[in-house]
Structures are given as structure tokens and as C-alpha cells.
N, C-alpha and C positions, 0 to 999 in steps of 0.2 A: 688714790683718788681723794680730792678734797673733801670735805664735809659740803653737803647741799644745804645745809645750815647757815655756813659760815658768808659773811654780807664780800666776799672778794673784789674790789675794784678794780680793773686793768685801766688803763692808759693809753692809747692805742694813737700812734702819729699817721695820718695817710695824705695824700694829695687828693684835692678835690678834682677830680677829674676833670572781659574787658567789660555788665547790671552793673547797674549805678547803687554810689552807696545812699547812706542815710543823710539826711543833711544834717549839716555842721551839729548842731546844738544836739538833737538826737544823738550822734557817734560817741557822744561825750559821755552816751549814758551807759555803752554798752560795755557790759562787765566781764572780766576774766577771772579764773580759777584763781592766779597766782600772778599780782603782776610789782615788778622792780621798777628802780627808777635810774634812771641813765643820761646823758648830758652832752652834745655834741655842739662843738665851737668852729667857728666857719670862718677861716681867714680870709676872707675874702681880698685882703691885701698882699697875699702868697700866692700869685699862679705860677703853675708849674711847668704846664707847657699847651701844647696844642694837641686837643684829640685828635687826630688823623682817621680821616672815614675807613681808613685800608684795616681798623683795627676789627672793623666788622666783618671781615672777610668770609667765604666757605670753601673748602676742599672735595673735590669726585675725584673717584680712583678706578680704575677698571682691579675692582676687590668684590668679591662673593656679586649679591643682587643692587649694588651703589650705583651701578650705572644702567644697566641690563634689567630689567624688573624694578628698576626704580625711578631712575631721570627719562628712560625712552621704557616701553612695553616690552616685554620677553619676546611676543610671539611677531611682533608688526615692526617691531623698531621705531617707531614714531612716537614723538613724545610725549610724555602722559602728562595733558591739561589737568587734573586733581592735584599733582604736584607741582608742578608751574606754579599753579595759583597760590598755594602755598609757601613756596620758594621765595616768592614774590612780596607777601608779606617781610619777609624777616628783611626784605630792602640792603642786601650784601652788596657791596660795590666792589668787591674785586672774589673769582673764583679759580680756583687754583685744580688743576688736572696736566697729565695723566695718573701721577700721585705723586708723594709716595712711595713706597721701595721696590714697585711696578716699573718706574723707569729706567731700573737697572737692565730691562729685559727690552723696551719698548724701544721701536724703530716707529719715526713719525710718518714716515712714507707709507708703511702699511694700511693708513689710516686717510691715504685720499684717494681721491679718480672714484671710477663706478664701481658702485656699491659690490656688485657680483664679480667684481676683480680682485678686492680686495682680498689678502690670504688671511686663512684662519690659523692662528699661532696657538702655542700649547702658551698657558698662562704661569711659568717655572716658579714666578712668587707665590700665588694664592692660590693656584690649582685650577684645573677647568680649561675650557679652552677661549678663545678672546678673537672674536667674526671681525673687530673695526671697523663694524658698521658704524660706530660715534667716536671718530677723527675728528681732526683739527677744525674741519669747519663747517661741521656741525657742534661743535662746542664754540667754534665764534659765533655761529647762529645762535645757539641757545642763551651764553652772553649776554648778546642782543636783544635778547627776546627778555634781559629781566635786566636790563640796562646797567649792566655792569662790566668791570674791567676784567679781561683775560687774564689769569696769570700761567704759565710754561713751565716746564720742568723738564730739562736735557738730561740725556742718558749721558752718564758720564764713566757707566763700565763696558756696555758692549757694543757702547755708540764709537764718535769722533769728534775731534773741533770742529772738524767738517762737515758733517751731519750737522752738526748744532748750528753753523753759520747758515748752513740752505736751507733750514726752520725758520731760521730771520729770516733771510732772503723772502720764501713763498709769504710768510706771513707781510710783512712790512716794505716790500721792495715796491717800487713805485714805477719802475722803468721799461724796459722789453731783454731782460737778462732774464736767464733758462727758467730758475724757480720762479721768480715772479711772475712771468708767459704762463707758467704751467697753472699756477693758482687763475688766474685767470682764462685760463681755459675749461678750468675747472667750473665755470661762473662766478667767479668773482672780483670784478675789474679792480675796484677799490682794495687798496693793501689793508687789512688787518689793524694794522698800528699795534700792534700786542706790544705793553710798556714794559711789562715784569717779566723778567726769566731767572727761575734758581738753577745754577750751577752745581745740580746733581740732587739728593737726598741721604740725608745720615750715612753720608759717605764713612763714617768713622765706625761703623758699625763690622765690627768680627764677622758674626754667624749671617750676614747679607753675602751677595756673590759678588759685591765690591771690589773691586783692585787697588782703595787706594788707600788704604786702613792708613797709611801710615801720613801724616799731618803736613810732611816736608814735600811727597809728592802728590799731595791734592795740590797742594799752593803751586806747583810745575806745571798739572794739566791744567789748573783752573785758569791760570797765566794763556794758556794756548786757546783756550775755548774763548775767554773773556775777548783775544783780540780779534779773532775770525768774527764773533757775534757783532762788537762794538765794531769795526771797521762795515761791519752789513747796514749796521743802523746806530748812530755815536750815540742815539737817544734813548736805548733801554735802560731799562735800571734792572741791578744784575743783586741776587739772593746768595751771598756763599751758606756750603753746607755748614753750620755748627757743631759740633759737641761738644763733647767735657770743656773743664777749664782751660788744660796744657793743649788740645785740640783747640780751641778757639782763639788763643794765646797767638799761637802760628800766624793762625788766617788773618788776626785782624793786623798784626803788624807787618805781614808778606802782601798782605791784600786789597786792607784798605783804601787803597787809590781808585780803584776799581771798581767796589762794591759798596753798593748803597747801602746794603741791610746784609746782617750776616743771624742764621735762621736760630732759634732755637724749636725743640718739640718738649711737651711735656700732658702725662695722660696721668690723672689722680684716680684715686680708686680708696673702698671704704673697707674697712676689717668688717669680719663680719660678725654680726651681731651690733657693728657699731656705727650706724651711720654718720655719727657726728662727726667720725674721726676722719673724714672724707675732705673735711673744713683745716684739720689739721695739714693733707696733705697738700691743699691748696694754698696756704700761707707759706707754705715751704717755697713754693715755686717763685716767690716775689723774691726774696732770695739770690735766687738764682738768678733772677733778672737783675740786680740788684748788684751784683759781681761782677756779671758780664757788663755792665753799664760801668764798672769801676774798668776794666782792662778796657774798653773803648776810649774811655778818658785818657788813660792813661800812653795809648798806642796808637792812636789815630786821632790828629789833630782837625781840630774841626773844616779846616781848609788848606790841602792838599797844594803845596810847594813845591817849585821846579821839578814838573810835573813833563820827561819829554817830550818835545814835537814830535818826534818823530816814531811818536806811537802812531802818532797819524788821526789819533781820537782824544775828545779830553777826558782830562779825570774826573772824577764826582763832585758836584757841584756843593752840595747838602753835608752835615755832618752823616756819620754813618751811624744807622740804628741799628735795632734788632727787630728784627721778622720772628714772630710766633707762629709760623705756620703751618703748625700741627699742632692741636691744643685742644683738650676736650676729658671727658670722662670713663673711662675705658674698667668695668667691672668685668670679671671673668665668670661671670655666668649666664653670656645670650645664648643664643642658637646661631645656624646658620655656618657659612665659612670659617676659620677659626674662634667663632662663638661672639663673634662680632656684634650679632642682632642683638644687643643691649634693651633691654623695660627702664625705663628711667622712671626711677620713681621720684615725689616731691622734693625730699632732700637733695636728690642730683643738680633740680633744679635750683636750691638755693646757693647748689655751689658753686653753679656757671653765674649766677649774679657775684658771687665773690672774686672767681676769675675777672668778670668786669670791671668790677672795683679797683683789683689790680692794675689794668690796664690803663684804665684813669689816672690812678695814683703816680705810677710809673709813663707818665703818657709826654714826659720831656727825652725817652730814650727809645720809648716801645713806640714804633712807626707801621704795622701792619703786625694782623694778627688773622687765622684764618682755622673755624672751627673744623675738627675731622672728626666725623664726613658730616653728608648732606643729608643722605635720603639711605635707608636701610642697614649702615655701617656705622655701629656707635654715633646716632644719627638724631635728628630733632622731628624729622619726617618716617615713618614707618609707612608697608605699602604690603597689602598682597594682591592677586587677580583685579578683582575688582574694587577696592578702594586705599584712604589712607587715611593716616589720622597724625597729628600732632601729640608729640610726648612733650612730658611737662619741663622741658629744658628747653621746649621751641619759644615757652613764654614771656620769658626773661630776656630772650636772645631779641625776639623782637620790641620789646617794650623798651629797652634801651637802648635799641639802634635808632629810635623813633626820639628819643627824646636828651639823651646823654651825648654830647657833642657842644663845641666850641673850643676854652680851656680850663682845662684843670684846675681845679681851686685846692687848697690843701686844708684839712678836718683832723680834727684832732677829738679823740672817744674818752670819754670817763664812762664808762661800761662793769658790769659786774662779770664775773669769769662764769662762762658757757657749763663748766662742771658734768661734762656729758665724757660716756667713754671713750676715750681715744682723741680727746679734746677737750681735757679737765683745764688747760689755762689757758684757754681762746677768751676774747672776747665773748659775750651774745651779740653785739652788735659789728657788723662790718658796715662801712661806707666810704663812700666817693661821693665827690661834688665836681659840677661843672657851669661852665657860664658861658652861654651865647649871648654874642655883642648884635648878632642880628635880631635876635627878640627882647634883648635887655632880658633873659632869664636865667635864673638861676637854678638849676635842677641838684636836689642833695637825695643822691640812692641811700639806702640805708636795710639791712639785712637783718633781721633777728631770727638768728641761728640755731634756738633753744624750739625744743616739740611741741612746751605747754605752758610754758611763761611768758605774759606780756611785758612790755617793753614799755613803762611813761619815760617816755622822753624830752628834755628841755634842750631847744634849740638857741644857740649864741651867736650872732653876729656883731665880733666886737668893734670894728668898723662898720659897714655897710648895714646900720641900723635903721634905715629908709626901708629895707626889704620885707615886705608883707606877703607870707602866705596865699596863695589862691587859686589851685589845686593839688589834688592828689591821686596818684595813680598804686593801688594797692594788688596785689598779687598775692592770693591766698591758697590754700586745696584742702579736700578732706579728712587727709591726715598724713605727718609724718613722709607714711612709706606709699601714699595713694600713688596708682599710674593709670595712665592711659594706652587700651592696649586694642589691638585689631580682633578681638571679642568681643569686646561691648564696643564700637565704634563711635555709638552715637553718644557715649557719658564722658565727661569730659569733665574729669575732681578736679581744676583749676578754675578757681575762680576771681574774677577779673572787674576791681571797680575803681569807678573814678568818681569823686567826690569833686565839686564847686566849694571854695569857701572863700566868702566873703568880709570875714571877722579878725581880727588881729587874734595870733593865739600864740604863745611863748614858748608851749609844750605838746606834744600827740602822744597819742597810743597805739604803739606797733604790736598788732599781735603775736601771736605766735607764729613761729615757723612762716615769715612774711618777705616779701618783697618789697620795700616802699620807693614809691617817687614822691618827693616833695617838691612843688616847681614854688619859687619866690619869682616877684619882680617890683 
């Protein structure tokens, strides 16, 4: 471990992607134990690429109480308004179900017609048994109800291509062919329009009940499912499964024509005693995006050539991205079904802002992104009988869905090293920047990673020197390891300010252990 003594500078490259505080001249006064000084430079002459809203995404799984005691009521099936309204805030525009490595098991048909028809299946993934009272469309309803996009997920071990083409069909079919009729007798005249469908789930996974472990015969069935679906509807856009490197290797050069996005997953977690080192594990992951962005380049050209007719459907229109969608904070000490119910405590929450950073920074390759899970499963919403509460990872999630969007700007850190365990040469400071052309603003995140050290920091814009300061959205908590838990329901250690300022100012002071928005225009 470094000496905490010693003044260390990193250097850090990235792409630029509730009380009121004190006003301006006051903030300036208020003092920290310990505080450094640090320097970030705004290119604003580097964009990188275009946020894409998909990068907000959320995942529900029929896993422990995520859907069942969480999105609908245990005892009524009817969906719980407390969390709704909740859900609602985070403003997700795409949500991804049945899961997950549930759809290894999951046949879609169980899941429509009347309620008291449906059969109740043994749940072979997660344990338990699975009623289908919350199918297909009552998850397009629920959708609907928080205005966002469906995304699908086809069973691609005990399903068929065929199966997976009469899922499009009922959803999407417009006509008076079988599933279509039937979705509509169902009540529902209007197709569905469901855009996204992934072509299975960590198909490369051993210890799953998979069949297709092996990389040469997923790219065979995925070949077969892709034309049955794309011949039902040439207009979805299709999720291949990822893994490893030499897995991912295959699909995108067997596949690419095909597929929009090809998935990756990825769940951080902290040593213990060390929360810092949680920040290490999430830096790792860019990484890896980072990789798979180099084999994309490298195997799948951005526009797809002599492409046969007589597939009958066209190829992909768009370069092909990566889908994040499984991505989140996964500690091994909750309760509940495999100990899933996660306590997020603050640091968690500074990591999901460094995940977003990511996503920003990488946001010319990362095209959808979709946290796991929702509501009670490594989750941003917790819930028992009677009520729920917001952990402090919901805070970040929503403060920058709301405000981080247009494109990427790239940022460059003169930061002092973090010197924490398990994260002795990070940064203190993470960030992302972005620019929307529709508000002419400029939003710069910025993360100081450290328990008790503030952060003065001088902001550069070595171009775009017209841009002035005017406001700030800060995200604080009581300490370190604070959480919010369905004990105290009503306390709630996050705390949430936004500052006006109206002053030209060259430098701020990020506290400790913070969350910053900085908006220019």
C-alpha cells in the first residue's frame, strides 16, 4: 500500500459522456477535515459518440420475491402502486424479462389466456414454484404503464425457433394468423410492437442446463431462431448471447449480419473490510468493454455487404454494439433466494455512478445497458407486506437518467491516487461528460471516491471557454457504509442538493464520498 503521505497524481483519459444547498458565496465557506486538489479538462472538441436512452435500461426475472412480492403483490397479483411510482422515477426506457438464466426453463404460452388456466411450473432455476400469473401481457401492460420499451428473452434450451417465432407472431403480428388472433382474443387488438429480443442468456455458461456450451453450435441454432423471428417481424432487433473473449470471437464474426447488439454481463463486488476496492472492480469492467469494442472493429464491418435476398429479411442496418444487459452490484451477503436481497450501502452507490461514467465514456460502442434487477433482487427498490423504500443506488441511477444524455464529450483527470484498500492506484476522482444540443448543456459527472477527503477541483475548457457554470446537483449520505433499510423506512442517509449559481467560478469543492453534476451552458 502507498504511503497516505505521499501527494500521488494519476492521470486518467475518459469520454465525456434532492434540500437545496447553500448559496454560492456561503458553499465556498464550508470546510473539510482534509481536502486535495485535482484538475479536470473538458474537450469539448472530442465527442465520442451518442448516449443512447437504452443505456438506462432495467431487468425483472421470475427470481426469489423480484416479481411476486415485488412488481405485483404476493397475495392479489395486482400491481403494487408504491413501487410503480418508484420505478417511475428512475424514467427506464427499455425493461428486459423473463430473465435471465429462467428462460432456460420458461415456455411463453404458460404465461397467457385466463389467469386460473394458466399452469403452475416448478421454478428448476431459482427454486419455488412460478403461478404465470405476470406473462407476456401483463408485462406489456406494466411497460405501458411506465412508458417504456419491452425487451424479450427466448428460451433457447428447452424452447424451439418455433416457439420463438409465435412469441413474435402473438406479440407483433398485425394480421388474422393463429397467434396474432389469439393475442387478440386475449384483449388485445393492437400488436405489441416488442423491438428487442435476446437470442437466449449466458448461453456459454457450464453449470446452466444449457445445451449450447459450445460457441460453433449456438451460432447454428441462433442462425435458425434469428430467421423464424426476423421473417415474423424483419423489424426487431436481435441481443446475441456473449461471453468470454474466444465465445464472443465466434458470434460476432458467424453473426454479425444479424445482430444488433451482442450482450455482455458483468456483477462487481467488494473484499471485505474494503469497500474501496469495489471501484477497483468496476474499472476493470471498462476493460472489457474495451476488448470486445476492439473484436467488433475488427469482425464486423460497420455496414453489412452482399447481404442474400433470399434470406427473405434484411441485414442490420446500424453498426453492431454491445448490450450490457445484466450489470449491477452483486455482494454475497443478502438474504432471501440465493442471498440476493442485497443492503446497498453508500459506497455501492458511488460505484453504480462510476458504472455510468463508464457507459458515457464508452458510449460510441455501449448501445443498451440494463440494471439487474429491479425491485428485491440485487435491487434499487426494496419492498416487504406493507411498504418500500429506495436504497442508495436508486440515487444516482435516477439523477443521471434525468440529466446525463445527448453526447459524450471526453475529460481527461489530473487526480491524486484514491490510496484506499483494495484501490491503492485509482483515482479519487471519476467522471464523464455530456452535451445536449437540445438544451445547449453541458453536464460534467464527477465522483470523489475517497470516505473523508475533499476534492478542490479546477475545471478546463480548453475550447468551449464561453461555458459558465449554473448549476449543481450534489448527492451526499451520512457516511461511507450508510444504508437504507425496510427498519427505519422513513430515514433516508442520502442526501440530495441542488445549488443555483450564478457567478463564474474556475474551481468547486467535491466533498467527500460524492456524487457531482455540474451542468454548464
Amino acid at each position: 500500500m502507498q504511503s497516505p503521505n505521499r501527494r500521488t497524481f494519476l492521470r486518467q483519459s475518459s469520454s465525456l459522456a434532492l434540500a437545496s444547498l447553500l448559496p454560492s458565496s456561503l458553499y465556498q465557506r464550508v470546510s473539510f477535515a482534509k481536502t486535495v486538489k485535482a484538475k479536470v479538462h473538458v474537450n469539448f472538441e472530442k465527442p465520442i459518440g451518442k448516449i443512447e436512452p437504452e443505456i438506462y435500461g432495467q431487468f425483472i426475472e421470475y427470481l426469489g420475491r423480484a416479481i411476486t412480492g415485488g412488481v405485483v403483490d404476493a397475495k392479489t397479483n395486482q400491481v403494487r402502486k408504491d413501487v410503480l411510482e418508484k420505478i417511475k422515477r428512475l424514467q427506464t426506457p427499455l425493461l428486459r424479462f423473463p430473465g435471465g438464466t429462467v428462460t432456460k426453463i420458461y415456455h411463453w404460452q404458460d404465461g397467457i389466456g385466463p389467469k386460473n388456466l394458466r399452469p403452475v411450473r416448478p421454478n428448476l432455476i431459482w427454486g419455488g414454484e412460478e403461478s404465470n400469473q405476470f406473462g407476456t401481457n401483463e408485462f406489456i401492460d406494466y411497460c405501458r404503464l411506465l412508458k417504456t420499451d419491452p425487451f424479450l428473452v427466448v428460451n433457447m434450451n428447452t424452447g424451439t425457433p418455433e416457439e420463438a417465432s409465435n412469441w413474435v407472431e402473438y406479440c407483433n403480428g398485425a394480421g388474422n394468423t393463429s397467434f396474432a388472433s389469439l393475442r387478440k382474443k386475449h384483449g388485445y387488438p393492437q400488436a405489441h410492437k416488442v423491438k428487442y429480443w435476446g437470442l437466449g442468456n449466458e448461453e456459454s455458461a457450464v453449470p446452466d442446463t444449457g445445451r449450447l456450451q459450445d460457441p460453433n453450435k449456438y451460432v447454428e441454432i441462433a442462425w435458425q431462431y434469428a430467421k423464424l423471428m426476423k421473417l415474423q417481424d424483419p423489424n426487431i432487433s436481435l441481443v446475441l448471447a456473449g461471453g468470454d473473449t474466444k465465445w464472443n470471437e465466434t458470434l460476432i464474426k458467424e453473426l454479425h449480419p444479424i445482430a444488433d447488439y451482442i450482450s455482455l454481463h458483468y456483477y462487481a463486488n467488494s473484499k471485505k473490510g474494503q469497500p474501496a476496492s469495489l471501484f477497483a472492480h468496476i474499472d476493470t469492467f471498462e476493460k472489457e468493454i474495451v476488448a470486445t469494442k476492439k473484436q467488433i472493429h475488427e469482425l464486423a464491418p460497420e455496414k453489412v455487404e452482399n447481404f442474400n435476398r433470399w434470406y427473405r429479411f434484411p441485414a442490420r442496418k446500424k453498426p453492431l454494439k454491445i448490450a450490457l444487459d445484466e450489470w449491477g452490484i452483486w455482494e454475497n451477503e443478502g438474504k432471501g433466494a440465493y442471498n440476493l436481497e442485497v443492503t446497498y450501502q453508500w459506497f455501492h452507490a458511488l460505484g453504480v455512478a462510476g458504472f455510468l461514467n463508464i457507459f458515457q465514456r464508452q458510449a460510441d460502442i455501449v448501445g443498451m445497458a440494463t440494471w439487474a434487477q429491479t425491485v428485491n433482487v440485487l435491487a434499487p427498490i426494496m419492498t416487504n407486506d406493507k411498504e418500500s423504500i429506495c436504497q442508495t443506488v436508486f440515487y444516482p441511477l435516477e439523477l443521471y437518467r434525468k440529466y446525463c444524455k445527448g453526447t459524450s464529450i471526453v475529460t481527461e483527470v489530473e487526480s491524486p491516487a484514491l490510496e484506499q484498500l483494495g484501490a491503492e492506484n485509482l483515482g479519487i476522482l471519476d467522471t464523464a461528460a455530456s452535451y445536449d444540443e437540445d438544451t445547449k448543456t453541458l453536464t460534467l459527472a464527477v465522483v470523489n471516491r475517497h470516505p473523508t477527503v475533499a476534492v478542490e477541483t479546477e475545471i478546463d475548457f480548453p475550447v468551449a471557454k464561453s461555458l459558465k457554470i449554473f448549476e449543481k446537483h450534489e448527492l451526499t449520505a451520512t457516511s461511507y457504509t450508510a444504508a437504507n433499510t425496510l427498519e427505519k423506512p422513513s430515514q433516508n442517509v442520502v442526501n440530495y442538493q441542488h445549488q443555483k449559481i450564478d457567478n463564474s467560478i474556475s474551481s468547486i469543492t467535491l466533498a467527500p464520498a460524492s456524487i457531482t453534476l455540474l451542468r454548464f451552458r
